[in-house]
GURO-757101 format. One record per residue (C-alpha): x, y, z. Coordinates in steps of 0.02 Angstrom, whole numbers, plus 50000, padded with zeros to 5 digits. Example, Ala and Ser with C-alpha at 12.3 -4.5 7.8 and 13.67 -1.06 7.14 Angstrom:
% residues 2
<pt u="50615" v="49775" w="50390"/>
<pt u="50684" v="49947" w="50357"/>
//
This chain:
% residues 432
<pt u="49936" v="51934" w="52315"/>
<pt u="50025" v="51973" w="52471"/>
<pt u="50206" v="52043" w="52440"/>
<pt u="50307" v="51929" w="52502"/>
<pt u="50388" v="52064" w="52654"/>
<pt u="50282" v="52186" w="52743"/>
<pt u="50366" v="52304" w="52860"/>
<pt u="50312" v="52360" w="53022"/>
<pt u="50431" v="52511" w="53090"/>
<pt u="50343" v="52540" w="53259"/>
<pt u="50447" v="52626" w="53417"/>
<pt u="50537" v="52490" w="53486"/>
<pt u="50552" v="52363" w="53350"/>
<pt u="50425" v="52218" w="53373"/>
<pt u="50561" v="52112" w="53458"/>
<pt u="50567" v="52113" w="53643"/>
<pt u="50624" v="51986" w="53779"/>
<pt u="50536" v="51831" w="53807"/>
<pt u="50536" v="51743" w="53959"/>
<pt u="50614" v="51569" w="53960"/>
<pt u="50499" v="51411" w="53931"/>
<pt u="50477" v="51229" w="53995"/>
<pt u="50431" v="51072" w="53906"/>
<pt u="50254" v="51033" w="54007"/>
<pt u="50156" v="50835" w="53991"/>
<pt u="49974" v="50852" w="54014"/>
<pt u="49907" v="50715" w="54078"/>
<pt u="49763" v="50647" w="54013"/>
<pt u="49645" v="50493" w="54025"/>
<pt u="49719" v="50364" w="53893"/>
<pt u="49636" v="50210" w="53874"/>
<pt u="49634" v="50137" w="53696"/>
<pt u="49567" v="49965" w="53588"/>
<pt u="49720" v="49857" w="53610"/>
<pt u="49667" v="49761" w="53449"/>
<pt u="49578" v="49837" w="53313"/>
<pt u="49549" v="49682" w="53214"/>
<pt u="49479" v="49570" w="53353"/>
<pt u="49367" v="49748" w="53423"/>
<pt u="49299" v="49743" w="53219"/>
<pt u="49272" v="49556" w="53208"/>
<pt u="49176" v="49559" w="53374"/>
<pt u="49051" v="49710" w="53325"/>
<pt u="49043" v="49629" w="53139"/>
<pt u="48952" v="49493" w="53237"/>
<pt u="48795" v="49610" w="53271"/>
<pt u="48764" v="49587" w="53096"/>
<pt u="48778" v="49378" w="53041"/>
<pt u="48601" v="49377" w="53013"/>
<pt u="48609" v="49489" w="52851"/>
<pt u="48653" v="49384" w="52701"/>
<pt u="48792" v="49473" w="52612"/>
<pt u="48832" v="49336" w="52476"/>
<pt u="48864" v="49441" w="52307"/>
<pt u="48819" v="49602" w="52398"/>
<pt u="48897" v="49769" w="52342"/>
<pt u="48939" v="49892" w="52490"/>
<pt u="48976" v="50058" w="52481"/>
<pt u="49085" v="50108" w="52624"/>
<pt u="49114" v="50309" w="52657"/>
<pt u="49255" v="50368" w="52713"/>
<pt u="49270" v="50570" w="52761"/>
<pt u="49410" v="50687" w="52748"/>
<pt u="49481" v="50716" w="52920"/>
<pt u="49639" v="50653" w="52961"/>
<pt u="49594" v="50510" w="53093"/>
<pt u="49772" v="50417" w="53143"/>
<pt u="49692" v="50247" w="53175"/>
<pt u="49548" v="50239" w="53029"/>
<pt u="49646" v="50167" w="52901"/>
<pt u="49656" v="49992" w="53009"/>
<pt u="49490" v="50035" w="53067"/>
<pt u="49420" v="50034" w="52860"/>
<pt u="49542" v="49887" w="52807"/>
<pt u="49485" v="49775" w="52960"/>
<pt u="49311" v="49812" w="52889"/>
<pt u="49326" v="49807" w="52709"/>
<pt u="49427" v="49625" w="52779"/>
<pt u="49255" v="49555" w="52882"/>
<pt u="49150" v="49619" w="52736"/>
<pt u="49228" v="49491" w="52608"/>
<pt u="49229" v="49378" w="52733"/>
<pt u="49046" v="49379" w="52747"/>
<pt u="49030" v="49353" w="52561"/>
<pt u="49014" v="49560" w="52517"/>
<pt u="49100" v="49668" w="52381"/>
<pt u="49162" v="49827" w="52451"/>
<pt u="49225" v="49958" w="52369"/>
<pt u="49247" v="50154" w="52469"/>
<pt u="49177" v="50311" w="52410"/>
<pt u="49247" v="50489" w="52501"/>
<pt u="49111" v="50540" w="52592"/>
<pt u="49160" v="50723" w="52587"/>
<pt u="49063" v="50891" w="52536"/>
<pt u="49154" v="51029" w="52481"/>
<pt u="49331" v="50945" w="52534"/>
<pt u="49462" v="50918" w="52414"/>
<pt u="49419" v="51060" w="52311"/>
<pt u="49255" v="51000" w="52291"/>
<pt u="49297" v="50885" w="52131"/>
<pt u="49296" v="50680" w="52117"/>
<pt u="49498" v="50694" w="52080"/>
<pt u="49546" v="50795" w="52239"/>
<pt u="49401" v="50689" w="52339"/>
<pt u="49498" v="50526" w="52279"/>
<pt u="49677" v="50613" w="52326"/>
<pt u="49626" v="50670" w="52493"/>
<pt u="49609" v="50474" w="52544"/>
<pt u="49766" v="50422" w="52459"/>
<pt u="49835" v="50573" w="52560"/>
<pt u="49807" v="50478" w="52709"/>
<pt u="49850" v="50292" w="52671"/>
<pt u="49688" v="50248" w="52592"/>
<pt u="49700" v="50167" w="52418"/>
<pt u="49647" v="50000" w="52330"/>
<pt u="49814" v="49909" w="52362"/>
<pt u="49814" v="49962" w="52566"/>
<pt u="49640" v="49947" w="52604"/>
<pt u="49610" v="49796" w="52492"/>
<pt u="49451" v="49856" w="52392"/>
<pt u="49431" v="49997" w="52239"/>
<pt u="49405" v="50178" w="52291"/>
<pt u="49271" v="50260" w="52185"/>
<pt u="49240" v="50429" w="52180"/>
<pt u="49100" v="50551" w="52116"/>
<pt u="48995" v="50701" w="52136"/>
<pt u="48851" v="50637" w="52081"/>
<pt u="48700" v="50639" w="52176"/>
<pt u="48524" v="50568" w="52189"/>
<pt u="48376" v="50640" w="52309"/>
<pt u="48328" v="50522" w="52438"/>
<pt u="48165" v="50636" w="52499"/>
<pt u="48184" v="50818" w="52606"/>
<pt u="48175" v="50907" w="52753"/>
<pt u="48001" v="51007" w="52828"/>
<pt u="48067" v="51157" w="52765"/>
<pt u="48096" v="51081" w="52590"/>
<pt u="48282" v="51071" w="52586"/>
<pt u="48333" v="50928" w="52496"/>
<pt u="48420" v="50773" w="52570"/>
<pt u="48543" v="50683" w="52435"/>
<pt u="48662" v="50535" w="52436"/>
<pt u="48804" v="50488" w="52324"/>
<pt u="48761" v="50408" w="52180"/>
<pt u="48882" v="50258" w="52156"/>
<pt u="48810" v="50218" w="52353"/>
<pt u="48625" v="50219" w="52321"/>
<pt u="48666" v="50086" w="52178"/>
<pt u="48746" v="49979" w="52309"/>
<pt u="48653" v="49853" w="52392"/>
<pt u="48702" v="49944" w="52574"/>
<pt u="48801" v="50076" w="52619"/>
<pt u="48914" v="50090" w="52775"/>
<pt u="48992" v="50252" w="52853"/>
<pt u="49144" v="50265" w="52935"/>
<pt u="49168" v="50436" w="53056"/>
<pt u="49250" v="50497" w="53222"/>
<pt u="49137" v="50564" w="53355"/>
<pt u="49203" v="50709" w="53433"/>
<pt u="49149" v="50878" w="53458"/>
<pt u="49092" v="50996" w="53327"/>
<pt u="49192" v="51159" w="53293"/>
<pt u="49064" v="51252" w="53249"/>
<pt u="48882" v="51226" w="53337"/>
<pt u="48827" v="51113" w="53506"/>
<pt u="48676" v="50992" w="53495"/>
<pt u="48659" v="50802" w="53540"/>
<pt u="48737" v="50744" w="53370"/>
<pt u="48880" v="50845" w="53328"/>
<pt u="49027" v="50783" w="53204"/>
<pt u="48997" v="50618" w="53202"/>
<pt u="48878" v="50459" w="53122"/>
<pt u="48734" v="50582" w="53096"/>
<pt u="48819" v="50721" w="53017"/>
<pt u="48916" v="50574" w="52914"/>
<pt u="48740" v="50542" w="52826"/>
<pt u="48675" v="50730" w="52797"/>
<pt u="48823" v="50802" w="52746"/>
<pt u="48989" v="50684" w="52680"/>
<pt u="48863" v="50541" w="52600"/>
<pt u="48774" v="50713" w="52521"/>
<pt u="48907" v="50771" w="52431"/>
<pt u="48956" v="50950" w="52392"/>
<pt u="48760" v="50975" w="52314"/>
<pt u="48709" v="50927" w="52481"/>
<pt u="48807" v="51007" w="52605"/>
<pt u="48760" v="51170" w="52520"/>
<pt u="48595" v="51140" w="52546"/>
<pt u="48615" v="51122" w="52732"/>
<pt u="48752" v="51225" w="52753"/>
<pt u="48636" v="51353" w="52683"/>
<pt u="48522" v="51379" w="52842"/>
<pt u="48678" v="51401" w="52948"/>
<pt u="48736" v="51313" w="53103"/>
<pt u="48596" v="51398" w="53217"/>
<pt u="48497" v="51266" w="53164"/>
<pt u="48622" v="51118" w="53136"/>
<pt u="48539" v="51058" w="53299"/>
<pt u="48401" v="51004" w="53224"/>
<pt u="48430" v="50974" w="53026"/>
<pt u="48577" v="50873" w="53050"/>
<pt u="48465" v="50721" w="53138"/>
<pt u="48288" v="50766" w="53027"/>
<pt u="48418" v="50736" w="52883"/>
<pt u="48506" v="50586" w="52939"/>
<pt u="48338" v="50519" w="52963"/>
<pt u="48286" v="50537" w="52797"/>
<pt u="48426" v="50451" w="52730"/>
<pt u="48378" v="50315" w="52853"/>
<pt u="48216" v="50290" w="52802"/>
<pt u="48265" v="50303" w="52595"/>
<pt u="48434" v="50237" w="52598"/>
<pt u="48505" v="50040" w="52614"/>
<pt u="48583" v="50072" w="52764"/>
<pt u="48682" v="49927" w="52862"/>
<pt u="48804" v="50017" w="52970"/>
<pt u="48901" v="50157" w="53026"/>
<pt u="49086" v="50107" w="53117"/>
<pt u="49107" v="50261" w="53260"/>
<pt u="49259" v="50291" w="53318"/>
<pt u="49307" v="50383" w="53477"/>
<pt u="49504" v="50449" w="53506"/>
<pt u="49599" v="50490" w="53656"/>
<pt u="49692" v="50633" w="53705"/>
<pt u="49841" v="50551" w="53598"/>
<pt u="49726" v="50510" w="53423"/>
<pt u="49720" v="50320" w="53464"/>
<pt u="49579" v="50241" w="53456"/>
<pt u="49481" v="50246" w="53649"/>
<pt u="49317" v="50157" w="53566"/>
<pt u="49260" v="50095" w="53405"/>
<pt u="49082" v="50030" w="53387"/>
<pt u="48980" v="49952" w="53239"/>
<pt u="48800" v="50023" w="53237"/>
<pt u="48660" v="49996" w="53163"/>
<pt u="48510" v="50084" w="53120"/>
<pt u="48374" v="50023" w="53268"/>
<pt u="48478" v="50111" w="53400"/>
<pt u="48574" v="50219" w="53292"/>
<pt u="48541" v="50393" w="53347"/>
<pt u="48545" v="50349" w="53530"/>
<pt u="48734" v="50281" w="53514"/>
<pt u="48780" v="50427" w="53403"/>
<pt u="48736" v="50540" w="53538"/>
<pt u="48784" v="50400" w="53687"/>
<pt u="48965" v="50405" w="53562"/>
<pt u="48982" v="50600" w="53584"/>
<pt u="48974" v="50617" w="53778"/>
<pt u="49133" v="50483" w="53769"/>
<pt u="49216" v="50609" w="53657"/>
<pt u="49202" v="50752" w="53759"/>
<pt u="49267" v="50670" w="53905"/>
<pt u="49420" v="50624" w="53818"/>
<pt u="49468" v="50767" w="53710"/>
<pt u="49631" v="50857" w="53726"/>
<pt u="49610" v="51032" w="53807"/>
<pt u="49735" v="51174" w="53862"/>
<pt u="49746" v="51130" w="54071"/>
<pt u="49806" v="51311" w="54092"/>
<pt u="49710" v="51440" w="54212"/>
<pt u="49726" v="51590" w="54061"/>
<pt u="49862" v="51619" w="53914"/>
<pt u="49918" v="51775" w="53838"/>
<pt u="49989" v="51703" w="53682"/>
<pt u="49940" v="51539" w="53601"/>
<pt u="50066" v="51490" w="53482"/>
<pt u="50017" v="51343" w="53348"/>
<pt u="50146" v="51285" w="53268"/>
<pt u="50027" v="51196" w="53130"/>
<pt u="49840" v="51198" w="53073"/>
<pt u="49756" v="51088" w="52940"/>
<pt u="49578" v="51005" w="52905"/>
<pt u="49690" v="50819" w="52941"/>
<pt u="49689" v="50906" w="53115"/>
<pt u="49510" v="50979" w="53140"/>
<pt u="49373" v="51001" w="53019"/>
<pt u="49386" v="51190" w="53072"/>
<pt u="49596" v="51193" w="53042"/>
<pt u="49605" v="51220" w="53227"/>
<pt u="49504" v="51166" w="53349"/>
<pt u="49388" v="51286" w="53443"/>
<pt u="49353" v="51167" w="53576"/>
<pt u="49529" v="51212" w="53601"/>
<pt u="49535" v="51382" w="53562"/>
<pt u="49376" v="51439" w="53602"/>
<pt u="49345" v="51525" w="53446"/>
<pt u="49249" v="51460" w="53312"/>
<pt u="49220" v="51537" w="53147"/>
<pt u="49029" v="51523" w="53153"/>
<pt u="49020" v="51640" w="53304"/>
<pt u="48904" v="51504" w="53394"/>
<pt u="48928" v="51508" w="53596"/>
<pt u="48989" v="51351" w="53707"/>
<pt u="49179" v="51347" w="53642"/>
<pt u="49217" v="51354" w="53833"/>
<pt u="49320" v="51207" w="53859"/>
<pt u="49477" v="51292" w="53908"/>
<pt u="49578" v="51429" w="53965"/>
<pt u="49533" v="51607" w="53923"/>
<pt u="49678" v="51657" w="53767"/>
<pt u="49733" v="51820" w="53738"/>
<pt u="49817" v="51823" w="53556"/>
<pt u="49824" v="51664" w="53458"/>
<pt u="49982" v="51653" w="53322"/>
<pt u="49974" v="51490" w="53182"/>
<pt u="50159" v="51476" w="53116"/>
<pt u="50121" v="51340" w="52964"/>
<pt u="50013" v="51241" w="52888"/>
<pt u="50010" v="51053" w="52887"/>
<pt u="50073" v="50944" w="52729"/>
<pt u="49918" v="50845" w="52718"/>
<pt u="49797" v="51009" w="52700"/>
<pt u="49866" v="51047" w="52554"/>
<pt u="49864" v="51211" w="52557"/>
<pt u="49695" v="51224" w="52640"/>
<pt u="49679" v="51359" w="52779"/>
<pt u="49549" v="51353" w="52841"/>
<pt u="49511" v="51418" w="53014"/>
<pt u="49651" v="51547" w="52987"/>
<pt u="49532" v="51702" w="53005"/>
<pt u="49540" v="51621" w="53188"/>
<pt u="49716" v="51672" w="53207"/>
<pt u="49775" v="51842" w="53259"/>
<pt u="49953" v="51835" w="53209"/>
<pt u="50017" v="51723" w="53057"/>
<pt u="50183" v="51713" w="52960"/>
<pt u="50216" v="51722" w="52784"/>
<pt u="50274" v="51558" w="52787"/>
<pt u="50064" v="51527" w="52809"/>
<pt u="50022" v="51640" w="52666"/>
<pt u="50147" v="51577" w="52531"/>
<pt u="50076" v="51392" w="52560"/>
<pt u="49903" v="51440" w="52557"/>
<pt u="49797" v="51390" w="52419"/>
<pt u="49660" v="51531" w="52421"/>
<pt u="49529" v="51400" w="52321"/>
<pt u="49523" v="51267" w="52411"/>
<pt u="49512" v="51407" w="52569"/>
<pt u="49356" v="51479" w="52516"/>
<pt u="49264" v="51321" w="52433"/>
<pt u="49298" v="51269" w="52606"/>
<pt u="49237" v="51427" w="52692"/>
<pt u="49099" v="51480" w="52570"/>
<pt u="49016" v="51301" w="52557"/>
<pt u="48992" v="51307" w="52761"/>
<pt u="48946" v="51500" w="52768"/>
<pt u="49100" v="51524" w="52915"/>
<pt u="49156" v="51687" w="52829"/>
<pt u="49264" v="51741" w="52968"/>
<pt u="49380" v="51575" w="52958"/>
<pt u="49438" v="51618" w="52783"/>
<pt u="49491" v="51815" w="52841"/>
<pt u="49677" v="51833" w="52847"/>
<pt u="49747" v="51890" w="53013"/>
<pt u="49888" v="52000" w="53015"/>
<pt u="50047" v="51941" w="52931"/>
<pt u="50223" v="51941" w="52995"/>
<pt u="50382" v="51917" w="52903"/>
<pt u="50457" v="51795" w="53038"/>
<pt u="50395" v="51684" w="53196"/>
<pt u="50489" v="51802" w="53307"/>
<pt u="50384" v="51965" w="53229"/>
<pt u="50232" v="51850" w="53240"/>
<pt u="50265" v="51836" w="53430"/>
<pt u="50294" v="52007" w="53450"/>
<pt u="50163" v="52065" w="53372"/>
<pt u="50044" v="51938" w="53438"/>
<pt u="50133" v="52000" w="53631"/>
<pt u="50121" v="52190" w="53590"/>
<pt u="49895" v="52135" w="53554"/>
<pt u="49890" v="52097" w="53751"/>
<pt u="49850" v="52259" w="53838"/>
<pt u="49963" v="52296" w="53977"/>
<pt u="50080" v="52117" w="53972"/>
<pt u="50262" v="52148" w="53953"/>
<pt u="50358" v="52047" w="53824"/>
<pt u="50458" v="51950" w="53967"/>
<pt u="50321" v="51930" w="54081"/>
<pt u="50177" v="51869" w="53960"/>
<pt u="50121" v="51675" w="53978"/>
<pt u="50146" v="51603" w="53832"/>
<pt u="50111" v="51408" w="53759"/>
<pt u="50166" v="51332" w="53635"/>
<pt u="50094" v="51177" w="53536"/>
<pt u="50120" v="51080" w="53400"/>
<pt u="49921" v="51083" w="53338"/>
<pt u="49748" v="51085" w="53439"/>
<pt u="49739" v="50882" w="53423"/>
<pt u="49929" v="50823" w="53478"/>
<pt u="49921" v="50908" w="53654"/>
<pt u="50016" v="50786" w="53769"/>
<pt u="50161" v="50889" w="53799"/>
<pt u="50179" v="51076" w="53749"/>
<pt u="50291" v="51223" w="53796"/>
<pt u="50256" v="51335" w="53934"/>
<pt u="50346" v="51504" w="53987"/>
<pt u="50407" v="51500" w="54156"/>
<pt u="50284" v="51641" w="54191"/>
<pt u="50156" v="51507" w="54226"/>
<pt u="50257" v="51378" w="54342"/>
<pt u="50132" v="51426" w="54483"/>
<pt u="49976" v="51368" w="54369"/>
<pt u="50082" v="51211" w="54322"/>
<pt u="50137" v="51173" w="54497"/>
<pt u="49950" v="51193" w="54537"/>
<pt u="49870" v="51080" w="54426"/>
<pt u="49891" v="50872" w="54444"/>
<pt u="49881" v="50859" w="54289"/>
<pt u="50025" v="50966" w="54222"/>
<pt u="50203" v="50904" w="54253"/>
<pt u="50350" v="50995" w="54200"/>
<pt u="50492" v="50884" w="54124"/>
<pt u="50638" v="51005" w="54090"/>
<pt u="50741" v="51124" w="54144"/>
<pt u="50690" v="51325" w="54082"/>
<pt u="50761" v="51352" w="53899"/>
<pt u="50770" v="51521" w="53807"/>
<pt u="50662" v="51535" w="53641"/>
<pt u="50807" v="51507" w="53485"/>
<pt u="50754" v="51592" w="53334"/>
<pt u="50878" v="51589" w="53176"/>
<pt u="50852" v="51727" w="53063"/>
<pt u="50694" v="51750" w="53130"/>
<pt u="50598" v="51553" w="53135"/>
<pt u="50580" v="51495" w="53278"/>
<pt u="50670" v="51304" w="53326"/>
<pt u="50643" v="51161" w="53407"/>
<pt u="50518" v="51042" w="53394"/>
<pt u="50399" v="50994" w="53536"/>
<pt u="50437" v="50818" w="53573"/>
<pt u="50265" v="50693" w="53590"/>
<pt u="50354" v="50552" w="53662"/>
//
C-alpha cells in the first residue's frame, strides 16, 4: 500500500502564491417537470390497453446516483399497482457494487431505494439467462428473476456517455445490453471495447427486444442542476427513435465548464453517484477509453480530485483521469471495487493512480508546477464541487476578463484568498 506520507523536497518547496478567487454562477438553461407524479400518471396512460391484473413486473433500476429517480421509481411502482400489477425492482447493474447480489442490493438502499420507500420488494441476483446473440456471436443475457416476470420495465437517465459517441449513448438502450445483462453480460460486451459500442449497444438492445417481455423503459433527462428537465414512458414501437430523440435533449442541457481555457481544475469530489466514469469527461475532456469527441469544454491544463464521495464507497474510478490527488483519495479507496469496475469495462487508464500529495495545498502545487511556463499567482484556476453540480464554482481572479466576457458567467463575490489549515483546503462552494 501507499505509505501514508510521501515527501517531495524540490527547490522551492511545492507551495507558492495563489492568486485570489471569486465565487462564479453559471448560468444555465433550467427548466424542470414541476410534478413528477401527475408527468408519470400522464405517460402511464400510453399503456391502459395492456391488462396488468395479477401481472409480475420487474422494474430495473441502475447504479448512478440520479437526484430525482427515487420519486421517479415510487410514482411508477405507485401507477403499476394501480393498474392491477405486482412490482418488485431488480438493480440493473453489471459489474457495480462489487459485482455481487449483496453490494447490488446496497448500492440502491445507498440512494433511498428500499421496500419500505419505494413501496415494492427489491430483489437482487446475478443470475442470468441467454435471450439469443449478436452477429459476431457474443451473447446477449438478461437477469433471471426479470425474464420470469411477466414484463420488465427499465428505469435510466439519458445523458452523454463518458466513454464513446454514437446515437444511443448511456441511456434506455445501453439500460437493456448492459445493466438488465448483469456482470456475465457486460463482460461480454465490454469485451470488444467501446470502438464498437456504436453499434453493439443497439444490435443488443434489440435482441432483448425481440426475446424479452418488454413493456417500458421510464427516460429521464436532468438539467444543469440534477432535476428532472424531462421524463418520458416509452415503449418498444418507437423505442430506439426516442432513446436517441432523449439524448440530443441531454446534451443540450448538460453542465459544462463556460471558461475560454484552465490551468488547474480542482474537484473537490468524484464518485460513480456522480458519473458512471467518477468524473465526467464531457466535462473534463478526458475519458479513460481514449475515444475522441470529449470536446465540450474548455481546454484544462492539470486536473487535481481532492476526495471521494460517501455514496461510492470507496470506488475510484476515473481517478487515473486525475493528475494530482491527495492522500485523503488513497486512504478511502477501495482498490476492488476500483478494478472490478475498471477491468469489467477494459478503461485501464481510469484505475492508474495519479501522483499523490500529502495535502490539498501540495496537490495544488504540484498540479501548478505540471503547467509549463504559468506562475503559481498568475495560473487560472477553478474550483468545483464535482463534474455534475456546476452552477456556481470558484474562479481565480486571473480569469475576470473571460468571466466578464461571457453572459453566462456572473461573479457574485468579492476576491477571497485560498485558506488552507494544516494543509486542506476550506470552504465549501455554496449551490444555492
Amino acid at each position: 500500500m501507499l505509505p501514508s506520507s510521501i515527501p517531495i523536497p524540490i527547490p522551492g518547496g511545492l507551495r507558492g502564491p495563489l492568486p485570489k478567487f471569486v465565487s462564479v454562477a453559471q448560468n444555465f438553461p433550467l427548466e424542470a417537470v414541476p410534478d413528477i407524479d401527475a408527468a408519470i400518471a400522464a405517460e402511464f396512460a400510453k399503456f391502459k390497453h395492456v391488462d396488468l391484473t395479477g401481472k409480475s413486473v420487474a422494474v430495473g433500476v441502475g447504479s448512478r446516483g440520479i437526484h430525482r429517480q427515487p420519486p421517479v421509481v415510487r410514482a411508477v411502482i405507485r401507477e403499476l399497482k394501480a393498474a392491477g400489477a405486482i412490482p418488485f425492482i431488480i438493480p440493473a447493474m453489471g459489474s457495480h457494487g462489487g459485482g455481487n447480489a449483496k453490494g447490488q442490493e446496497a448500492v440502491l438502499a445507498g440512494y433511498g431505494m428500499t421496500e419500505e420507500t419505494m413501496g415494492a420488494p427489491v430483489r437482487a441476483s446475478m443470475d442470468v439467462v441467454q435471450l439469443g446473440q449478436l452477429e459476431n456471436g457474443t451473447p446477449v443475457y438478461c437477469d433471471k428473476l426479470a425474464s420470469q416476470a411477466d414484463y420488465i420495465v427499465v428505469c435510466n437517465r439519458v445523458k452523454p456517455h463518458t466513454s464513446f459517441r454514437a446515437d444511443h449513448e448511456s441511456g434506455l438502450a445501453k439500460m437493456l445490453a448492459i445493466g438488465m445483462s448483469k456482470h456475465e453480460g457486460a463482460t461480454a460486451l465490454h469485451f470488444h471495447g467501446f470502438k464498437h459500442f456504436h453499434h453493439l449497444i443497439p444490435e443488443a438492445a434489440g435482441v432483448f427486444l425481440k426475446n424479452a417481455k418488454f413493456l417500458f423503459g421510464v427516460g429521464m433527462v436532468e438539467n444543469a442542476r440534477e432535476d428532472l428537465r424531462h421524463v418520458e414512458l416509452v415503449g418498444p414501437d418507437d423505442f430506439f427513435a426516442r432513446d436517441a430523440a432523449l439524448l440530443k435533449l441531454a446534451k443540450d442541457n448538460i453542465p459544462r465548464l463556460l471558461f475560454e481555457e484552465i490551468d488547474l481544475l480542482i474537484i473537490d469530489e468524484i464518485g460513480k453517484n456522480i458519473s458512471g466514469a467518477g468524473l465526467d469527461p464531457n466535462v473534463t475532456g478526458r475519458a479513460g477509453s481514449r475515444m475522441p469527441g470529449f470536446s465540450m469544454g474548455p481546454p484544462i491544463g492539470r486536473i487535481v480530485v481532492r476526495d471521494l464521495t460517501a455514496v461510492t464507497e470507496g470506488n475510484a474510478t476515473g481517478i487515473g483521469m486525475a493528475d494530482v490527488t491527495t492522500q485523503r483519495v488513497a486512504g478511502k479507496m477501495d482498490w476492488t471495487k476500483t478494478y472490478v469496475n475498471m477491468v469489467t469495462a477494459g478503461a485501464l487508464d481510469g484505475g492508474k493512480m495519479p501522483i499523490v500529495a500529502d495535502t490539498d495545498q501540495d496537490a495544488i502545487g504540484i498540479g501548478i508546477r505540471g503547467c509549463p511556463g504559468v506562475a503559481s499567482d498568475q495560473a487560472r484556476i477553478v474550483r468545483i464541487r464535482n463534474t455534475l453540480e456546476m452552477t456556481r464554482v470558484w474562479a481565480s481572479e486571473t480569469m475576470i476578463d473571460q468571466i466578464e466576457a461571457n453572459p453566462r458567467l456572473q461573479i457574485l463575490s468579492d476576491p477571497f484568498e485560498c485558506v488552507f489549515d494544516d494543509g486542506a483546503l476550506l470552504g465549501t462552494i455554496d449551490l444555492d
